[in-house]
N, C-alpha and C positions, 0 to 999 in steps of 0.2 A: 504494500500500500504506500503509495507517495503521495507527502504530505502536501497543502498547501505552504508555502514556504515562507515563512516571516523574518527571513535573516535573505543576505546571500546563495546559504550552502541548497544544497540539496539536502532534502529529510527524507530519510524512510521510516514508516510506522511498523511496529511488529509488532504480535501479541505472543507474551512466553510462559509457558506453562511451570515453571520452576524458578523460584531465587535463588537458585543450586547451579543455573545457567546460567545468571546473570554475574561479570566479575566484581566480586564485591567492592573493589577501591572505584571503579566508574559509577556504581549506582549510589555512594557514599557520600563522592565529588560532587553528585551534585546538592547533599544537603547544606542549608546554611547552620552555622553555631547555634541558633537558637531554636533551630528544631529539634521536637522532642525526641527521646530514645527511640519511641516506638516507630519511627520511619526507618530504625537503620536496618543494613541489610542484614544484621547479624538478627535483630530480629527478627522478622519477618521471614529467615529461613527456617531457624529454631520452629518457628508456628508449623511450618509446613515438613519440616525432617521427622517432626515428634505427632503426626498426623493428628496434633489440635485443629487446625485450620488446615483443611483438605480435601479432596473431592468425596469420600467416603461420610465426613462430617459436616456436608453441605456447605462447603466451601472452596469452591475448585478454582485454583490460582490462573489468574489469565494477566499477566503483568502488562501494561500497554508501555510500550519503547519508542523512544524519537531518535533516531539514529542519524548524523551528519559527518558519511567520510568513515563510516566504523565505529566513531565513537558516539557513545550515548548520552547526548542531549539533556533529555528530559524523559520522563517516567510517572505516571502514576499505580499506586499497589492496588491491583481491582482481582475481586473474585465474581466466579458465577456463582450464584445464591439459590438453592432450592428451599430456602424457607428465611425467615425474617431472625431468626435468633442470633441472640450475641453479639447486634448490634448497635441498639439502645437510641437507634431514631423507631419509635414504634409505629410501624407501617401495617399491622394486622386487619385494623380495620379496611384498610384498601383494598388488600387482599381478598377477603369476606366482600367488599364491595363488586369488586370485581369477577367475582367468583358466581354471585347473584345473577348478575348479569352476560353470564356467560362468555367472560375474557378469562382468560389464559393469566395468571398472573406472574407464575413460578415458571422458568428460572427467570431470574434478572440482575442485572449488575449492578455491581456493589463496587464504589470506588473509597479505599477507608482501610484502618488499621483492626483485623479479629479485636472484638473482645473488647476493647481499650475505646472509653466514650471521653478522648480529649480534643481538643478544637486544634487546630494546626496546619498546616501548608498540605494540601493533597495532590499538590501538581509538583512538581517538581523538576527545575530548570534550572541549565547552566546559568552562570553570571555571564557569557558572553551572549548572550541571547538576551531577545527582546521579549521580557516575561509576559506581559499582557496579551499578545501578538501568539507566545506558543499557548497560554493557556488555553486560548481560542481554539488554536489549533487542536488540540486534546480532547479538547468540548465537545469540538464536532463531527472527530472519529470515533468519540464515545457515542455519538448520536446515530453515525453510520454505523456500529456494530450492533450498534437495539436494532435497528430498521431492518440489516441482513438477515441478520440473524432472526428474525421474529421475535425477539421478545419484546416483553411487558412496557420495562422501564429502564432506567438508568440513574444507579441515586448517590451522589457526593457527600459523604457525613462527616461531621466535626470541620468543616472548609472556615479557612478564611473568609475575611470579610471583602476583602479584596479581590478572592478567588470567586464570593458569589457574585458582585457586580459584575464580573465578565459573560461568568455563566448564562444571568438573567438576558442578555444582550441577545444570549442564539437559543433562546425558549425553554430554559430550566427555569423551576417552578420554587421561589423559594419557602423555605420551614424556617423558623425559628424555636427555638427552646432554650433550655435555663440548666443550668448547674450553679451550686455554691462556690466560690471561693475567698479563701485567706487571705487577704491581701500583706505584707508588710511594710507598715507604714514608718519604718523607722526603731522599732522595737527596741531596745537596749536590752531588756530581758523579761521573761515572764509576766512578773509585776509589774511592767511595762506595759503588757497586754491586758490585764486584768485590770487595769486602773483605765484604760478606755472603753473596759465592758460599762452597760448604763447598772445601776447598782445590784437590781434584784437577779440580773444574770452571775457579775461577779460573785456573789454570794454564794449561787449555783455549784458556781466552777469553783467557788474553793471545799466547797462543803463535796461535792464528787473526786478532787482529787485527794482530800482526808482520808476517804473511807480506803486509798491505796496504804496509807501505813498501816491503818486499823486492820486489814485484812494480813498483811505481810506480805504484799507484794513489790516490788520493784521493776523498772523499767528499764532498759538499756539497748540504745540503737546502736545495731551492728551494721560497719557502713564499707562497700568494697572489698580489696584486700582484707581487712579484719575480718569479713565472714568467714567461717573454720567449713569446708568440705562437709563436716558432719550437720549441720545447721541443715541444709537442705532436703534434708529426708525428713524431717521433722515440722519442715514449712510446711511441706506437701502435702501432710497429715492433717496441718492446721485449715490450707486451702478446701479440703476435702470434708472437712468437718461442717464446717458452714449450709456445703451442699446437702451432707448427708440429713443435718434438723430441718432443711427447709422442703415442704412438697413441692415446691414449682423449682429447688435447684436443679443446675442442670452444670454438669461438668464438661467445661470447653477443655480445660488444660491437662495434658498428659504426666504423668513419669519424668518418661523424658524429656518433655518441656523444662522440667526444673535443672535435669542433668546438662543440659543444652547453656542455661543461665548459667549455672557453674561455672564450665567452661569456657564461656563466651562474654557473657555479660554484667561479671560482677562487678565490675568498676562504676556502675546506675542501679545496680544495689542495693536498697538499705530496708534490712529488718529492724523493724520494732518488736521487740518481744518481751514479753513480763513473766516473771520468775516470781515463784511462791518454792521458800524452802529449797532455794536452787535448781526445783524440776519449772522446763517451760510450761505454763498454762494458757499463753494466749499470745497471740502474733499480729501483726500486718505486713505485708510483700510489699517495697516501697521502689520507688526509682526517683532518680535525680540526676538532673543534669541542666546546665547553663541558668540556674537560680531559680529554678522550680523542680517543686517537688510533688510527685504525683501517688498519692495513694490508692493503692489499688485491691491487696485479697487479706480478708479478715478471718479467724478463724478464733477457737478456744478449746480448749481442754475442760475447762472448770466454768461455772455459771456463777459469776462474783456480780452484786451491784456496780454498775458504772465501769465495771472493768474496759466494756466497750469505748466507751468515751475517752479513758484514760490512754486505754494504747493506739487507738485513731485517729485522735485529734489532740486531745493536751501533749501528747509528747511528742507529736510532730511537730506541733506548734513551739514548742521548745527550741527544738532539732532545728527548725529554720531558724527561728532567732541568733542561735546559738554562731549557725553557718550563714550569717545574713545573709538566708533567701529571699528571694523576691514574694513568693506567691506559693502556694498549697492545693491544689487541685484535686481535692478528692475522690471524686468520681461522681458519677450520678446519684441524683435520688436525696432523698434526707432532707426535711425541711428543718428536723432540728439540729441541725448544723447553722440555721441561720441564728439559731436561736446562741450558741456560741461564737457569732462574730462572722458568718463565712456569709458572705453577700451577695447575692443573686448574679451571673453574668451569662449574658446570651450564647447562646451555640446558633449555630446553620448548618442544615444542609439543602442540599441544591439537589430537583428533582425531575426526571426529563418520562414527561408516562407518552406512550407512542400514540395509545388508542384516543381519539377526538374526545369520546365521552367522558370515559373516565379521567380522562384530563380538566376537564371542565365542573367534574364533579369534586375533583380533589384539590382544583384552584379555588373554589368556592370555600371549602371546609380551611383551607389553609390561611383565606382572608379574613374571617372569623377567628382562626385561633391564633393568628399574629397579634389582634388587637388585643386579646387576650393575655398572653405575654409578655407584651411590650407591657400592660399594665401593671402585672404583677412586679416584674422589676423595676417599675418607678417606684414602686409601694414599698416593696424590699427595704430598695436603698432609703425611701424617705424616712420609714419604722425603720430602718436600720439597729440591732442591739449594741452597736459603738457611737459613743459618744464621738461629734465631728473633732478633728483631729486639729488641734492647736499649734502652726506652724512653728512658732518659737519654743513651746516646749519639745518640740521633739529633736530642735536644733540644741536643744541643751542636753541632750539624752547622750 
């Protein structure tokens, strides 16, 4: 496939079925510093080596490549999708819509990181190249392989802001939604934070993290290199655990997904794990890198009060302070997370449905629950549980 060409070069498009064929230092080259872990390519093979993310588990890798001269340009990580799981824009109802009405909805592409609901660059372009111009380009051979191929739709999740103004330009349908996060405002230390909580939450947060001495428990982030080879069998347990008390869990991540992290990706690393008596009872799977930190799998051993809270979010909140990070990203869901300071911010994705109707149907649903959204997050931030942050005190911190 030859692309429309937004540079000089000649571009060829390819689609590749493995990150095992792509060489990992070209599909690397083209991330910037402040893109998240979860784009690189050590990840994103790990998904597919350890058959988390795989054709078998409804997720069959079709990588799209912009190739100029041999070398690879630009990329985005897409899979074919037989069903809607594990990737936290919830499209069910469409499906069910669509399904009524006798369209086709399953397979359809997915252009996004398995598993992982953080907002980020999904296109991905050399610096010598004219990024608005390839994005385009990508857009629209994402538009011609829905069309080819028959399918349904074509959907971008967690995309920049930047990435959906292009999209809307060649007929993707935009979403909106909302995740919490941390922001650091300057922090000095804890106390720091809790003295900008508004009073009945501080109260909160100090009376849930008491009931850690009272219990015996203790917390310690194991970050990188410090994590000890034996740690990892014992995450895996904690990941697994979560799923097994809950009826609607559903286990994306393998064995060897962990052993793949080991190996590959400790240095974005970091376990949160609390200790009772020196045996672990409770954990979170963490990564970090370029001054965020993303929380991602929770688990426990033991059913303590608030233990949840303490190893989730207080000692994460620590841990950034601690590393003046920028920002905390927990993951989806949780409203009482806002109620500990993490404050509403928008997510997108960009959506391209092929069939007339159903597109007309799901443009309608999506202008109602934008205004919807955009509500909530002015209310968020206006309730917000931080008191507004006073510029010279925190220049004196």
């Amino acid at each position: 496939m030859t692309a429309t060409n937004p540079t000089s070069q000649r571009l060829e498009l390819s689609v590749v079925e493995r990150m095992g064929d792509i060489e990992p230092g070209q599909w690397n080259g083209l991330l910037a510093p402040d893109d998240s872990p979860f784009l690189e390519w050590e990840w994103l093979s790990a998904m597919e080596e350890s058959r988390s993310a795989a054709r078998k588990t409804g997720w069959a890798p079709y990588h799209l490549i912009l190739r100029a001269a041999g070398r690879i340009v630009a990329a985005c990580p897409m899979y074919l999708k037989s069903h809607s799981m594990g990737e936290f824009v919830f499209d069910h109802g469409w499906a069910e819509a669509a399904e009524r009405a006798g369209i086709r909805y399953f397979p359809k592409l997915l252009v996004g990181v398995p598993f992982t609901p953080h907002t980020g660059r999904r296109f991905l372009v050399a610096a010598d190249l004219d990024r608005a111009a390839t994005v385009a380009v990508l857009g629209r051979a994402l538009i011609e392989l829905c069309r080819d191929n028959g399918l349904s739709s074509v959907h971008i999740n967690f995309c920049t802001a930047e990435e959906a103004e292009i999209l809307k330009g060649l007929g993707y349908l935009e979403r909106l939604g909302y995740q919490y996060h941390w922001q650091n405002t300057g922090f000095g230390s804890f106390d720091d934070y809790l003295g900008q909580l508004k009073s009945k939450r501080r109260y909160a947060v100090r009376h849930e993290r008491a009931a850690l001495h009272e219990q015996g428990v203790s917390i310690q982030v194991h970050a990188g290199d410090e994590i000890s080879d034996a740690m990892f069998g014992p995450m895996f347990k904690l990941y697994l655990s979560t799923i097994q008390k809950l009826y609607w869990g559903r286990q994306y991540l393998t064995r060897d997904f962990f052993e793949l992290l080991r190996a590959r990706f400790r240095r974005h690393l970091r376990f949160v794990a609390a200790y009772r008596r020196g045996e672990l009872i409770a954990g979170t799977i963490n990564f970090e890198k370029a001054g965020v930190f993303y929380g991602r799998y929770w688990g426990c051993f033991a059913e303590l009060p608030f233990l949840h809270f303490n190893v989730c979010y207080y000692a994460a909140i620590e841990h950034c302070i601690r590393h003046k990070l920028i920002r905390f990203e927990p993951g989806a869901g949780g409203e009482y997370k806002w109620l500990r300071g993490f404050d509403p911010a928008l997510t997108r994705s960009m959506h391209f449905i092929a069939h007339p109707g159903l597109r007309k149907a799901i443009a309608n649903f999506l202008s109602r629950e934008r205004r919807d959204v955009e509500a909530w997050v002015a209310e968020g931030h206006d309730r917000s549980q931080l008191k507004p942050v006073n510029p010279s005190n925190m220049e004196e911190r």
